[in-house]
C-alpha positions in Angstrom: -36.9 -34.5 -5.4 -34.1 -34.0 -8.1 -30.8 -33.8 -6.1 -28.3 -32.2 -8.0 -24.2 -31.2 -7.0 -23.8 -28.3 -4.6 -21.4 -26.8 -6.9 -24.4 -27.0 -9.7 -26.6 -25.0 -7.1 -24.2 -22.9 -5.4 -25.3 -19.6 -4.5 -23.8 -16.4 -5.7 -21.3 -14.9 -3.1 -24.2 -12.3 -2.2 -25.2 -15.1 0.1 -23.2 -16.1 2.9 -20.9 -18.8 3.0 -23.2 -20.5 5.9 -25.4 -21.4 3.1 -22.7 -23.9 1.8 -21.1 -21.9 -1.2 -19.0 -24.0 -3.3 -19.7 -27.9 -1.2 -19.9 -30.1 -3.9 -21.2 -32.8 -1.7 -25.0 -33.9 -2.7 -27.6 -33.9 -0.2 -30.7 -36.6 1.2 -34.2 -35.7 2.3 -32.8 -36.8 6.1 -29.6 -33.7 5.8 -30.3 -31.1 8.0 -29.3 -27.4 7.0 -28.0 -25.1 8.7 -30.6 -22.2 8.5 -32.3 -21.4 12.0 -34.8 -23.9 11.0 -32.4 -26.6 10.3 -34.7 -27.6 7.1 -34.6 -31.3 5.4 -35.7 -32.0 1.9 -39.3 -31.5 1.5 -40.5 -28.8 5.2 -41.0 -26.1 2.3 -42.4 -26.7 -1.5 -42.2 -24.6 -4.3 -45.8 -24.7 -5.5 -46.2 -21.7 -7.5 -44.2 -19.4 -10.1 -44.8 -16.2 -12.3 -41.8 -16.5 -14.7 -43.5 -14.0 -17.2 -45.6 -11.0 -15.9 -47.6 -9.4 -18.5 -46.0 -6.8 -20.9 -41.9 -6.2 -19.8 -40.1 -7.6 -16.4 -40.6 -4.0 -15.6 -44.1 -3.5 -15.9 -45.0 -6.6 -13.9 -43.4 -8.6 -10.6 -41.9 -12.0 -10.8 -42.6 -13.9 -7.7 -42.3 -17.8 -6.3 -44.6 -19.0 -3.9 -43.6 -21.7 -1.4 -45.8 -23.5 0.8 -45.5 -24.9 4.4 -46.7 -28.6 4.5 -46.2 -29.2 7.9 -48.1 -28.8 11.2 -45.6 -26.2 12.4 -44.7 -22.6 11.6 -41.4 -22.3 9.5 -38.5 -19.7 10.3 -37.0 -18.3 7.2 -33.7 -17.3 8.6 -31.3 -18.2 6.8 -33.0 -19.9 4.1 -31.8 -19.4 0.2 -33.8 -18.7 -2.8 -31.8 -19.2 -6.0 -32.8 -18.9 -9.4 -30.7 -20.5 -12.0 -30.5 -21.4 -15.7 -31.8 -25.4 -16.3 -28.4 -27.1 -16.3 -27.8 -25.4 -12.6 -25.4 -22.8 -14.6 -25.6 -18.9 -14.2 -27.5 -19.1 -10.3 -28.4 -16.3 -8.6 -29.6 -15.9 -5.0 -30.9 -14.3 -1.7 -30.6 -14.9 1.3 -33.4 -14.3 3.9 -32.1 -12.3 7.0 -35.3 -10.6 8.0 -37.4 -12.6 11.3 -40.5 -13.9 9.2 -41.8 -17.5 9.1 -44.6 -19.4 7.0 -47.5 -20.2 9.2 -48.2 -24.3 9.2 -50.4 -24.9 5.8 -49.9 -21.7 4.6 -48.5 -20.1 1.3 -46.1 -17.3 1.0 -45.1 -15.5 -2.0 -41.6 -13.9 -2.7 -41.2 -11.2 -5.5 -38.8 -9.0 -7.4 -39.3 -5.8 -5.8 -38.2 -4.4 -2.5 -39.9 -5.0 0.8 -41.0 -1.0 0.4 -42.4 -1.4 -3.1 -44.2 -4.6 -2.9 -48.0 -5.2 -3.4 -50.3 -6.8 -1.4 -50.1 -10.1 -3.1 -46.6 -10.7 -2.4 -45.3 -11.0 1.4 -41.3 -10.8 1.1 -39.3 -8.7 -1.4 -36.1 -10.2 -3.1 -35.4 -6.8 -4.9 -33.1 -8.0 -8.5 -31.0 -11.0 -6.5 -32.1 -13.4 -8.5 -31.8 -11.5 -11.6 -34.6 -12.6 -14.3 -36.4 -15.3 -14.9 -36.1 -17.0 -18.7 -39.5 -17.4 -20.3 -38.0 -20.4 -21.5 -36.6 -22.9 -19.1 -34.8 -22.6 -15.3 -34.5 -23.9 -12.1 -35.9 -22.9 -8.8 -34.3 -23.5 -5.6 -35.3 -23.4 -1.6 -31.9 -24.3 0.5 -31.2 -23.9 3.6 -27.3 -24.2 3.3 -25.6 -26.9 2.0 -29.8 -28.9 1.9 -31.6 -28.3 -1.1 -35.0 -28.1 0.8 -37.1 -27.9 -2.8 -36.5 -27.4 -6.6 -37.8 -27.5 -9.7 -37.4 -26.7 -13.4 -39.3 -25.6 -15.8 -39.9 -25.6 -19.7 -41.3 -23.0 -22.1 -44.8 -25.3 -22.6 -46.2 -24.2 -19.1 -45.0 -20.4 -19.5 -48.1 -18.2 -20.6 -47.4 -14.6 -20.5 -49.2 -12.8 -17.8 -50.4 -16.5 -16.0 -48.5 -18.1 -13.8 -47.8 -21.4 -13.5 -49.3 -23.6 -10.7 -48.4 -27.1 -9.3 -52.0 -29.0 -10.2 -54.2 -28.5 -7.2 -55.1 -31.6 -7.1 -52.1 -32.6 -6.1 -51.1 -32.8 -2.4 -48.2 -30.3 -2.5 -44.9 -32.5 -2.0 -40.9 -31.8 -2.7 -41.3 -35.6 -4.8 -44.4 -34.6 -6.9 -43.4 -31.5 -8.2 -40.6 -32.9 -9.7 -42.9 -34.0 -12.2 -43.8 -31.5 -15.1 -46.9 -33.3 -15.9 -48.2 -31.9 -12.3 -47.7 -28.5 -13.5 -49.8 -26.1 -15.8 -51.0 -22.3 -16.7 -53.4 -20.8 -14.2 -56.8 -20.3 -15.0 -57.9 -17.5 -17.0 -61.5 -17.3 -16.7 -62.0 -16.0 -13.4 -60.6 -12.6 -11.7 -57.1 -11.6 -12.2 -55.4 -10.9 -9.2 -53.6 -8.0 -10.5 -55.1 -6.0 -13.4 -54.8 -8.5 -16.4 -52.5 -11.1 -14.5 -53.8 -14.5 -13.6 -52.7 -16.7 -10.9 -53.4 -17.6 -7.1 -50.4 -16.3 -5.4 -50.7 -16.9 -1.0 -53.4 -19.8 -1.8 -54.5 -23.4 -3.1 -54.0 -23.8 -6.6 -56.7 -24.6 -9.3 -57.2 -28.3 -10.3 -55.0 -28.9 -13.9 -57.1 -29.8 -16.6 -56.7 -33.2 -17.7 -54.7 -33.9 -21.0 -56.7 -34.7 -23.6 -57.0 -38.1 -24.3 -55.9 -39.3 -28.0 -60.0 -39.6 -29.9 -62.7 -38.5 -28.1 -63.9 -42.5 -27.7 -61.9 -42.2 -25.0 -62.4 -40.5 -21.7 -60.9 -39.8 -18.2 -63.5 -41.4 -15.0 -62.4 -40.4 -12.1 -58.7 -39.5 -13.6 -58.8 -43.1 -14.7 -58.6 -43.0 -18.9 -61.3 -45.7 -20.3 -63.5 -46.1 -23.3 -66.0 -44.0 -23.6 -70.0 -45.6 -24.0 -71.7 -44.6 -26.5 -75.4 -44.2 -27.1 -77.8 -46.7 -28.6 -80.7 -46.0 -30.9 -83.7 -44.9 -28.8 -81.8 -43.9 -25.5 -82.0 -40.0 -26.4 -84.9 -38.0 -27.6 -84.7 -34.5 -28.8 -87.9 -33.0 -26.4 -87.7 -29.0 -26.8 -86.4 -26.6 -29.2 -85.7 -22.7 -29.5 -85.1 -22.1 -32.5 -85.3 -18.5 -32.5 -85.0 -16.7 -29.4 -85.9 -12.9 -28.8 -89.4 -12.6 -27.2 -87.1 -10.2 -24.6 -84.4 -7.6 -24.8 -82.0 -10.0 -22.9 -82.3 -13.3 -24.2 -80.0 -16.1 -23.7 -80.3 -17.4 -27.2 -81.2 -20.3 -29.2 -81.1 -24.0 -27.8 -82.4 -27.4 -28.0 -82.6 -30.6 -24.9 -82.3 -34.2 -25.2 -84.2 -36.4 -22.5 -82.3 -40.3 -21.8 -84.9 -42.4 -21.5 -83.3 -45.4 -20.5 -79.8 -47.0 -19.7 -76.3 -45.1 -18.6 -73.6 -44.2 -20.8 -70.9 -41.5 -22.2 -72.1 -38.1 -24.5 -68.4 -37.9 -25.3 -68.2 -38.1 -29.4 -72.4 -37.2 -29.8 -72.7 -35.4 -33.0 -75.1 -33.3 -33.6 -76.4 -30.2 -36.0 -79.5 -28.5 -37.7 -79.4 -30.0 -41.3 -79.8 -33.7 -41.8 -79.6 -33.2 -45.7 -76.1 -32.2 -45.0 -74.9 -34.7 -42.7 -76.2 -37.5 -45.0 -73.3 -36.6 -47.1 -71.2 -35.0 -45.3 -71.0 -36.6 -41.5 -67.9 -34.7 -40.8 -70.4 -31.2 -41.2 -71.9 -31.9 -37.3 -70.5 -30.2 -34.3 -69.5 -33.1 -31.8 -69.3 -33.3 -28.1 -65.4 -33.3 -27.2 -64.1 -32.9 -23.5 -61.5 -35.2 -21.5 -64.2 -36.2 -18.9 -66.8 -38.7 -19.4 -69.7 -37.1 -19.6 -71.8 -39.5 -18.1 -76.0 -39.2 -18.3 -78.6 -42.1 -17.5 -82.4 -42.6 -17.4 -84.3 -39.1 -16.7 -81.8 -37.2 -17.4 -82.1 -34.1 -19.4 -79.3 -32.1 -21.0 -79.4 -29.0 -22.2 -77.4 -27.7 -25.5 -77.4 -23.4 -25.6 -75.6 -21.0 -27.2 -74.7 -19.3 -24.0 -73.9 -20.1 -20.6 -76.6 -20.2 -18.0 -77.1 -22.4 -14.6 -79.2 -25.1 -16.6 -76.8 -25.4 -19.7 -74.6 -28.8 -19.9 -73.6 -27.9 -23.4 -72.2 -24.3 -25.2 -73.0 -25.3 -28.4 -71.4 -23.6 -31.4 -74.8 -23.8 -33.6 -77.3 -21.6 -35.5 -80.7 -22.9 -35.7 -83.0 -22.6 -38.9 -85.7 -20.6 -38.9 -87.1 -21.6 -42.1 -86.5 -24.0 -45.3 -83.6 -23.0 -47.8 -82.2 -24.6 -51.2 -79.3 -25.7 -48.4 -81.4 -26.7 -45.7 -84.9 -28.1 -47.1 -86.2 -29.8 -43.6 -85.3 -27.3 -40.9 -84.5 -29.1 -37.5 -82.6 -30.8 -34.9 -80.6 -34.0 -34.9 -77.8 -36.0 -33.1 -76.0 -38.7 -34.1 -73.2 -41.1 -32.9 -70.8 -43.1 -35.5 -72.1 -41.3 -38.5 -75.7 -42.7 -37.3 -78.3 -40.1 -36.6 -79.9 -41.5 -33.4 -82.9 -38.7 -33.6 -83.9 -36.1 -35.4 -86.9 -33.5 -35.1 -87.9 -30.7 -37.5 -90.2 -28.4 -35.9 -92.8 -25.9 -37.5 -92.2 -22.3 -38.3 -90.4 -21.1 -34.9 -92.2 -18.2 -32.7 -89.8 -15.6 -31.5 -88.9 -16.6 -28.1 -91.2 -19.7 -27.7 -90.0 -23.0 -27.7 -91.1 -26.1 -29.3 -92.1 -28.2 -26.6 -92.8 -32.2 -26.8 -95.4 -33.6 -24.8 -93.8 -35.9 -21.9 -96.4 -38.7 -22.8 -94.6 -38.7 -26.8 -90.8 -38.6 -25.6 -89.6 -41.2 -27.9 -87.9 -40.9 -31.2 -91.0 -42.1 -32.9 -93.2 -39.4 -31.0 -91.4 -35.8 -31.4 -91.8 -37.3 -35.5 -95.3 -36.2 -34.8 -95.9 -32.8 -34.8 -99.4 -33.2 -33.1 -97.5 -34.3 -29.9 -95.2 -30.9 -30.2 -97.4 -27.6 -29.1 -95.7 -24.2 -28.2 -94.1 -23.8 -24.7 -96.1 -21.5 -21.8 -93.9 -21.3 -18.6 -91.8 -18.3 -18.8 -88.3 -18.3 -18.3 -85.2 -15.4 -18.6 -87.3 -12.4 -18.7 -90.3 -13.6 -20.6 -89.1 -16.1 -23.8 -90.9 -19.0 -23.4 -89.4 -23.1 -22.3 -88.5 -25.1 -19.6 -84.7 -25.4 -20.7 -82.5 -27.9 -18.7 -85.9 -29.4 -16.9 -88.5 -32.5 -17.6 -91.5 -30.6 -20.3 -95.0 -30.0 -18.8 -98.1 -31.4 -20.7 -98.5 -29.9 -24.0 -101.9 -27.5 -24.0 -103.1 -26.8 -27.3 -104.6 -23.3 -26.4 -102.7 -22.1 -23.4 -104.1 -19.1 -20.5 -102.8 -17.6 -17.9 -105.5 -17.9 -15.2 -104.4 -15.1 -12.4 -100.4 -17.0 -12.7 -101.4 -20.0 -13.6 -101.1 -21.9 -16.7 -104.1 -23.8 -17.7 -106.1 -25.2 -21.1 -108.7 -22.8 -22.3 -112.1 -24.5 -22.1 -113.4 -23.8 -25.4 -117.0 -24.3 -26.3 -118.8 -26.2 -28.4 -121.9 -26.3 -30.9 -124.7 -25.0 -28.7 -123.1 -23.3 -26.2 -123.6 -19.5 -27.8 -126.8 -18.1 -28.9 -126.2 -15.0 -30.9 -128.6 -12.6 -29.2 -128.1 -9.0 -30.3 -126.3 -7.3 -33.3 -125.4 -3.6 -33.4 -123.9 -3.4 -37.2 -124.7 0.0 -38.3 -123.6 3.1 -35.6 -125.2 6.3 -35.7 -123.4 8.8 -37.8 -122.1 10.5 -34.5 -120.4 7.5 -32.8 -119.3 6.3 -36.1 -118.1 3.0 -37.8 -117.1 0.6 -36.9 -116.3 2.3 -33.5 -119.7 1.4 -32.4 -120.4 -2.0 -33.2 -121.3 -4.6 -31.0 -122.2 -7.9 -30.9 -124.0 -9.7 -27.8 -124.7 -13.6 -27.3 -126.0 -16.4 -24.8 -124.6 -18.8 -23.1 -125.8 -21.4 -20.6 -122.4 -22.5 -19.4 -118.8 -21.2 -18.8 -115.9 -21.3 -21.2 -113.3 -19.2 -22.0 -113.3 -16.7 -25.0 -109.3 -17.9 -25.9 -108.8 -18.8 -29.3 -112.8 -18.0 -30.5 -113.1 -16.5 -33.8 -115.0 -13.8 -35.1 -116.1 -13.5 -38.7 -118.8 -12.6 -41.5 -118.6 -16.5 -42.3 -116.8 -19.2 -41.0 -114.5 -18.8 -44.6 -113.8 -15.8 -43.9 -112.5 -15.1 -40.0 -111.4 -11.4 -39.1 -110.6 -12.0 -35.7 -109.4 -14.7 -32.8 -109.2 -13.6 -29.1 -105.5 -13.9 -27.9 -104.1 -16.6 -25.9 -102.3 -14.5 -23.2 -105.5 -14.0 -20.2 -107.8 -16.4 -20.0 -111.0 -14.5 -20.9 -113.7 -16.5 -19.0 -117.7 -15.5 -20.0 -120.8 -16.9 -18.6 -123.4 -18.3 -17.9 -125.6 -15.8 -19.4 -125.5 -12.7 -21.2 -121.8 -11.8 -23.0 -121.2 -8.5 -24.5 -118.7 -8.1 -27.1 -117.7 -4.5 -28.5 -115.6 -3.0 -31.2 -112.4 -1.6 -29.3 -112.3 1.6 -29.1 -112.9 4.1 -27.1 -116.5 3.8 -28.0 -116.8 -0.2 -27.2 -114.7 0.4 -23.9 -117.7 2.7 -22.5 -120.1 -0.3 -23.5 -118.0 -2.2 -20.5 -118.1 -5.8 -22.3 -116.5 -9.0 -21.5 -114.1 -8.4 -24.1 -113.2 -6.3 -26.9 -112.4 -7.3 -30.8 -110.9 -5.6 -33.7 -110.3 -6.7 -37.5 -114.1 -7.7 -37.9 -116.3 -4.3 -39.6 -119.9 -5.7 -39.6 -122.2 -5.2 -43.0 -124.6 -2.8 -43.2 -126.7 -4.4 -45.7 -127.3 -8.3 -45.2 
């Protein structure tokens, strides 16, 4: 604990002279004081402080919050606050009188407003005693009279207006360790406020501090411990599913691409990584890269998810727009990552679907096989509301012609040469019914398959119609009915209906 002069901390004469007004001996950690409690150095620690309320001093409350780091409850009778400027000048103080006490562990908080006016988030009022606080520097002070029991100073580069500032929560809470300014930083700001559109934990545990950014990002903190970071070699990541345009739903969580590690452990700090190779092979300072202070550590079987936005599955918010088709800019649509300046993979996918992923067969996942686009097929497992993917999870088998057979996903069975016998044509409706409401069109089959994906047509150049890919649409064995759609055909109750396809009249 910084131990300065008693004449340096000396409380204003609103304070009683038991406090130790004026003594310009220094204190130890072992003085007692002589506030009800008889505090040493270090029973209370300053672990919180709101220097800069959002908007004025008057529309907001400045506060300090102390906590209790022993096993025992603490009496406050007695004890001093004093604010002051940096160099112990211009101080400013109160003097606690009322009977309250900080329970063992526990935080209390002590603002600038009177013990009538004060909200719930602050448990003793100091009314204007300690005047206000600079946004730029001061000094905080916890005596208990002529024992400095805690202190601590401040600069301008941990004052955010409307955030407090917060002793690192990682940090055990000691008189020593807050003399540090490295253990101090800006509250969180992505949670709740706990007033309004002020940020802070006042009367509990802090937040952990972020850790300071190390120098490049080829370097990384493990366990608060700074090392090199590992890179990725060639083959080691595999670019295994793709959305490149998302939408299938009203609420979509937008567009985003995963990497599988097949083999070894090592760092995705410094992984680049972008949608136009054409432009990185010229300009490798174009990709997005993969910066943050912790290793981000992967190995074998992992999978890592980059997305636009923020959902339970997504490692990575990626600042990236994916193609959708070739441009002068971008001939080869895609995907890629690289390390170095190296591209370590790179897949370009066929013309996206709305809100169906490109999805790579697990039997293909190496850099060699998403280059194929036979082992790439369109995803079928439903996810946020109906787009189609597995994000953030290992990709099932690839099916070529996908159904959903009463909620689950299976291969269509298709048939083949010999399995339909054309058996009956209607191709000319009376002129009551109409065409081509009336057509029909009826066939034999001696085994079971499913109607997804067959085509319908006046020749096999010239196809007018292909049964959808949602239901599977099983027929047979036997007789199969299929009828114009309509309202005509529907009365004709056949396996399925068709449209597109107007039979000739004439040959």
């Amino acid at each position: 604990m910084n131990r300065r002069t008693l004449a340096r901390l000396a409380l204003v004469a609103s304070i009683a002279p038991s406090v130790g007004c004026g003594d310009s001996n220094a204190t130890s950690d072992t003085d007692a004081g002589s506030c009800v409690a008889a505090l040493r150095g270090g029973e209370l620690v300053i672990t919180e402080y709101m220097p800069d309320p959002k908007g004025s001093d008057a529309d907001g409350i400045e506060w300090i919050e102390v906590h209790n780091p022993g096993s025992a409850p603490v009496s406050l009778v007695g004890v001093g606050l004093v604010y002051s400027k940096a160099d112990g000048t211009d101080s400013k103080g109160h003097l606690i009188q009322d009977s309250v006490e900080v329970p063992p562990g526990a935080y209390m908080t002590f603002g600038a407003v009177t013990d009538e006016t004060r909200p719930e988030y602050i448990d003793y009022g100091y009314g204007t005693d300690l005047g206000s606080m600079s946004n730029t520097s001061g000094m905080l002070t916890v005596r208990c009279g002529n024992v400095v029991v805690d202190e601590v100073l401040y600069d301008a580069t941990r004052i955010k207006d409307g955030v407090s500032t917060t002793l690192d929560g990682q940090v055990t809470p000691d008189a020593t360790a807050n003399d540090d300014l490295a253990t101090w930083c800006t509250a969180p700001t992505d949670g709740e406020p706990y007033f309004t559109t002020e940020y802070g934990s006042p009367r509990q545990p802090n937040a952990a501090c972020p850790l300071a950014a190390p120098e490049s990002c080829g370097q990384c903190y493990d366990g608060g411990v700074l090392r090199d970071a590992v890179g990725p070699q060639a083959g080691q990541l595999v670019i295994s599913e793709v959305m490149a345009n998302a939408g299938l739903t009203t609420m979509t969580v937008g567009e985003w691409f995963e990497l599988q590690v097949t083999g070894g452990e090592f760092d995705l700090n410094c992984l680049q990584y972008g949608n136009n190779t054409t432009k990185f092979a010229s300009d490798p300072e174009s990709a997005q890269v993969l910066q943050q202070p912790e290793c981000f550590k992967v190995g074998t079987g992992d999978t890592v998810l980059f997305s636009q936005k923020q959902w339970a599955e997504t490692d990575v918010v990626m600042k990236l727009t994916l193609s959708d088709s070739p441009s002068d800019s971008n001939p080869s649509p895609g995907v890629f990552i690289a390390y170095g300046g190296q591209i370590l993979d790179e897949l370009h996918y066929p013309k996206p679907k709305d809100g169906v992923a490109w999805s790579l067969d697990p039997g293909a996942t190496t850099v060699a096989g998403n280059d194929d686009p036979a082992n790439l097929c369109l995803a079928y497992e439903a996810f946020a509301e109906g787009d189609l993917g597995t994000p953030g999870v290992a990709n099932p088998v690839c099916l070529k012609n996908p159904c959903d057979d009463g909620g689950t996903v299976r291969e269509a069975l298709a048939p083949v040469p010999g399995d339909i016998f054309i058996t009956e044509v209607h191709a000319n409706a009376s002129t009551g019914i109409g065409e081509p409401g009336g057509e029909w069109i009826e066939f034999f089959t001696p085994v079971s398959f499913d109607l997804n994906g067959l085509q319908l047509g006046k020749s096999a150049e010239s196809i007018s119609f292909t049964f959808p890919g949602e239901q599977c649409l099983q027929v047979g064995p036997g007789l199969v009915l299929l009828a114009r759609s309509g309202a005509t055909g529907d009365m004709l109750s056949p396996a399925a209906t068709y449209s597109s396809l107007q039979l000739a009249n004439s040959a």
